[in-house]
VMD Tcl script that draws the C-alpha trace (Angstrom):
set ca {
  {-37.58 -105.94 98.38}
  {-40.52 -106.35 96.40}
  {-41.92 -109.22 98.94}
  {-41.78 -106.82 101.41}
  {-42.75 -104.24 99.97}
  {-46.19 -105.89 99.34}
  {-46.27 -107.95 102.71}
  {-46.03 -104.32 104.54}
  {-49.52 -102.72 101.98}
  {-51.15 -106.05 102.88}
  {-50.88 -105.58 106.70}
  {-51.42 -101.95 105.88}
  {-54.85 -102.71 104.53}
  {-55.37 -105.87 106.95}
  {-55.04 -102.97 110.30}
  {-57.36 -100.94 108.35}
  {-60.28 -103.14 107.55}
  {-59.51 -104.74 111.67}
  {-59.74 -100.96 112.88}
  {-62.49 -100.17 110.41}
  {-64.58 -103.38 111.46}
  {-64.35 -102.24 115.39}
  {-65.39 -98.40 114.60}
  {-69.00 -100.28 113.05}
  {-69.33 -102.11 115.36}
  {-69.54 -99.66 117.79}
  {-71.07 -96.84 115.70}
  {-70.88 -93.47 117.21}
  {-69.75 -94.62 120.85}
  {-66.94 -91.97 122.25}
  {-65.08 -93.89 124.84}
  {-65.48 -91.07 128.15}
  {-62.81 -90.98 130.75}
  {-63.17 -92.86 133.53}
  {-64.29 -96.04 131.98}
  {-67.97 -95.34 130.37}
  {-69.20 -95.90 127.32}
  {-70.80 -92.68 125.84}
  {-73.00 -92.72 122.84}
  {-73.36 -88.83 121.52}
  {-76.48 -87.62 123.12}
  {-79.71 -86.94 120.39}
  {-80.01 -83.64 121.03}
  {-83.33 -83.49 118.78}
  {-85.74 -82.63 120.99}
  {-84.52 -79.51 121.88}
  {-86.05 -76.39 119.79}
  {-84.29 -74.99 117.50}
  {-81.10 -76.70 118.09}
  {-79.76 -78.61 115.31}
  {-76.30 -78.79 115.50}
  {-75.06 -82.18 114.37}
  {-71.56 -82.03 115.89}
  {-72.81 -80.84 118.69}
  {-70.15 -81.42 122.30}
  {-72.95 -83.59 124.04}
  {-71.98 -87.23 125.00}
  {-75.42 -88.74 126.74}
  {-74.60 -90.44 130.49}
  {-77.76 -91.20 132.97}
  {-77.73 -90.28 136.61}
  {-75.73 -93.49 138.20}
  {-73.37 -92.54 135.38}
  {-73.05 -89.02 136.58}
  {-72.56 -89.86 140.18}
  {-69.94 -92.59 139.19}
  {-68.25 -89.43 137.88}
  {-68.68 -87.23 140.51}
  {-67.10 -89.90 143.32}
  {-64.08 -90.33 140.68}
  {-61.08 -88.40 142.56}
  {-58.92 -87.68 138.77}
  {-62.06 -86.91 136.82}
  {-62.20 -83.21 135.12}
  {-64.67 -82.30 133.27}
  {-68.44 -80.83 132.76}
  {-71.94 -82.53 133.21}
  {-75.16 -80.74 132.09}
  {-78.61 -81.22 133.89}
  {-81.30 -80.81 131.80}
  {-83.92 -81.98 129.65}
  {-85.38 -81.15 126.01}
  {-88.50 -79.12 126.92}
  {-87.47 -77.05 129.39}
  {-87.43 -73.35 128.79}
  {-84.03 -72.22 130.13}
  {-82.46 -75.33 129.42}
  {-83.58 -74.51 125.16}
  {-81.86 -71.68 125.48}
  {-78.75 -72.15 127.67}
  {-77.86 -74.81 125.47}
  {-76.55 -73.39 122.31}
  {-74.70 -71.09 124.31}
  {-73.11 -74.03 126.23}
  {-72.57 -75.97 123.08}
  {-70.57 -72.95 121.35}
  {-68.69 -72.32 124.96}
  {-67.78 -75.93 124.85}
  {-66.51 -75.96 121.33}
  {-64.48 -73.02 121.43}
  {-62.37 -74.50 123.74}
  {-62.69 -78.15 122.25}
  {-64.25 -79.63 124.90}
  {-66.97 -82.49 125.84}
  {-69.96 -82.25 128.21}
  {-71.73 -84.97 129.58}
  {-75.65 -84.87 129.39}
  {-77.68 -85.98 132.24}
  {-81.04 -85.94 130.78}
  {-83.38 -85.81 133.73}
  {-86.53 -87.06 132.13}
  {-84.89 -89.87 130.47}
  {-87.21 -92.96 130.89}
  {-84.10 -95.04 132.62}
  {-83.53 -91.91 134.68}
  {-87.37 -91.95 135.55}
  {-87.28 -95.65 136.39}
  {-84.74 -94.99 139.07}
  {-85.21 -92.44 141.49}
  {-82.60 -93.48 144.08}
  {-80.10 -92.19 140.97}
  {-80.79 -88.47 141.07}
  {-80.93 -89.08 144.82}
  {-77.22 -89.96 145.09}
  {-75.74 -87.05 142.24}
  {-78.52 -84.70 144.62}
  {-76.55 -85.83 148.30}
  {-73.19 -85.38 146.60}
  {-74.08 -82.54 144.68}
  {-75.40 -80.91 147.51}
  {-72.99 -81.59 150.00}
  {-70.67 -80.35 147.49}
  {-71.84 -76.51 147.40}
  {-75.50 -76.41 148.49}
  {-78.26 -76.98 146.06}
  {-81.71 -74.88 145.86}
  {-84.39 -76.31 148.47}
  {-87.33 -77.66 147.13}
  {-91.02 -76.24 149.19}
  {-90.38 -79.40 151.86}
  {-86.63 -77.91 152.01}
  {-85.32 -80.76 150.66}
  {-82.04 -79.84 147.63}
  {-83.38 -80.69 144.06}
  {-81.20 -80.50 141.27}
  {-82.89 -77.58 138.75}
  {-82.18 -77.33 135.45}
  {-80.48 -76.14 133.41}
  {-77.80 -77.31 135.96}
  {-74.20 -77.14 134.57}
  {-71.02 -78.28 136.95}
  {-67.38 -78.25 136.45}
  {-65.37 -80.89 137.72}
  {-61.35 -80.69 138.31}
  {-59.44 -83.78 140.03}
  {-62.71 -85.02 141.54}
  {-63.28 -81.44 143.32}
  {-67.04 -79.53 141.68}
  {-64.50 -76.29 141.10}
  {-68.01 -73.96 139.26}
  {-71.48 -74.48 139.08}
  {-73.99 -72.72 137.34}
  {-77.84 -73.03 137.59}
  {-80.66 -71.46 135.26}
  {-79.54 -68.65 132.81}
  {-79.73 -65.46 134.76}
  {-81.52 -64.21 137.98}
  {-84.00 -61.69 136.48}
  {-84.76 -64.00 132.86}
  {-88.03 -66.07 133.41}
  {-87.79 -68.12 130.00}
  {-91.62 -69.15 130.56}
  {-91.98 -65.57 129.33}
  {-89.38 -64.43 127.22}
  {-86.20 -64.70 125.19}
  {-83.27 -63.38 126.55}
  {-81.95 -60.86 124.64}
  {-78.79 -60.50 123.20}
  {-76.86 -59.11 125.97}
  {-78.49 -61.63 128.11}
  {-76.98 -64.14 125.67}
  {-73.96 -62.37 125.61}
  {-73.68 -62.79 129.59}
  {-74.37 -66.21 129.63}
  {-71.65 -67.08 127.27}
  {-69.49 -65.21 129.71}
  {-70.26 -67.37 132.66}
  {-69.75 -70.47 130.55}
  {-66.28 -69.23 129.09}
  {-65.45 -68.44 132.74}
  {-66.26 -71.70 134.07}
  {-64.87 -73.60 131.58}
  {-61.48 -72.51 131.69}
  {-61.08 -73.92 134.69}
  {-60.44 -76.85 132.88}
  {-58.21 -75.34 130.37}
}
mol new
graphics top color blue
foreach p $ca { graphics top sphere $p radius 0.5 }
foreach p [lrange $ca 0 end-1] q [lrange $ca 1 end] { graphics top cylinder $p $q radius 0.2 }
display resetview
């Protein structure tokens, strides 16, 4: 009884160091539906946000649109980048929207230098995006994804969308105020239930 006893701690501790050695190996990789590989996304550059357990798992554009032409996939993608106004302060609110209902968004950082190197990426998430519910026309009239652009995805089918914080808040020139916050939030925690 002894003899197994010990045999049973010794593959006890043999599972552990195996499952210990793979979670090194591939450090803070979160495995993402659909097949990607998803390293948490370094939120740093964004003012004033520095939330280390923050809901942000980094994808780039092809990513995205391998996503968004998945027929079973549910779930949120962010369009963004660090130094844009809105985007600094739509994301907090996000992030706590996000964790209150324990879920994951996926980051698309728009002026990510692998993003910048190809073009033809945002091009394809743009065409299905657009196609999808319309985008905002750039001066030629041509849809451009603006940011902060949040989506919500159930069984393959964009089911919300939100773009910008709200109509009458120019962040070039101000906070929003509290309400504003408040309203925000309320858009978020509407949209993401659809999930829920």
């Amino acid at each position: 009884m002894k003899k197994i006893g010990l045999l049973l701690l010794s593959m006890s501790f043999i599972l552990f160091a195996c499952d210990s050695g793979k979670e090194e190996e591939t450090g803070n990789k979160n495995v993402c539906d659909v097949d990607l590989d998803c390293d948490t996304a370094d939120m740093s550059g964004y003012e004033n946000f520095d939330d280390e357990d923050h809901v942000f798992l980094e994808i780039n554009f092809d990513e995205a649109t391998k996503l968004l032409e998945t027929d079973d996939f549910d779930g949120i993608i962010y369009f963004g980048y660090p130094t844009c106004p809105w985007c600094i302060e739509a994301l907090p609110i996000m992030n706590e929207v996000a964790k209150e209902k324990e879920l994951s968004i996926y980051y698309v950082n728009k002026k990510s230098d692998i993003n910048q190197e190809n073009p033809e990426w945002e091009q394809a998430a743009t065409d299905i995006l657009d196609a999808a519910y319309g985008l905002d026309k750039d001066d030629d009239g041509n849809p451009r994804i603006y940011v902060p652009e949040v989506i919500v995805v159930k069984d393959g089918e964009v089911v919300a969308h939100h773009m910008g914080t709200l109509d009458d808040h120019d962040a070039t020139e101000r906070k929003m105020s509290d309400d504003e916050k408040e309203e925000v939030k309320e858009i978020y925690e509407e949209m993401f239930s659809k999930l829920q």
